[in-house]
C-alpha positions, 0 to 999 in steps of 0.5 A: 420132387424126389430122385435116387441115385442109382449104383452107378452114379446114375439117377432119372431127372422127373418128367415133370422137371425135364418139361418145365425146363425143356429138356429132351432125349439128345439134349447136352446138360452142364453139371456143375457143382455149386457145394453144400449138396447142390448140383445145378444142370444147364441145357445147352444148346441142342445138337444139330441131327447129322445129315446123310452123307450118301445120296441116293437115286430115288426113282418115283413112279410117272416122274423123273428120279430124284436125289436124296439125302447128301449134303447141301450144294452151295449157289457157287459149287453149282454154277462151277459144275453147270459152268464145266457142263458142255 
């Protein structure tokens, strides 16, 4: 397999390369020279997708609404708000 480097610095990692090292859109690679013209990339570990900050109401049809999106609530940080629930 063949790549160019393009006026910037850049070059196309061929697809066939990328899936046999599993490598896809968002993943972070380590560079690292290792001389006499060879460059060796590691993936590492995959970043996790930021979850939604905001949360929103979402009203279904014939059901009650329900909250979605937001962070996840811990066991404890709900018992808290049910314990101050009159």
């Amino acid at each position: 397999m063949t790549a160019t480097v393009y006026n910037r610095g850049q070059m196309v990692i061929p697809v066939k390369a990328r899936k046999q090292a599993r490598i896809h859109q968002g993943d972070v690679l380590l560079v690292e020279p290792e001389g006499d013209g060879r460059i060796v990339l590691l993936r590492l570990e995959r970043p996790k997708p930021k979850q939604s900050e905001r949360a929103r109401l979402l009203h279904r049809k014939g059901t009650h609404p329900v909250i979605v999106g937001g962070r996840k609530i811990s066991e404890e940080e709900l018992s808290q708000a049910l314990a101050d629930f009159p």
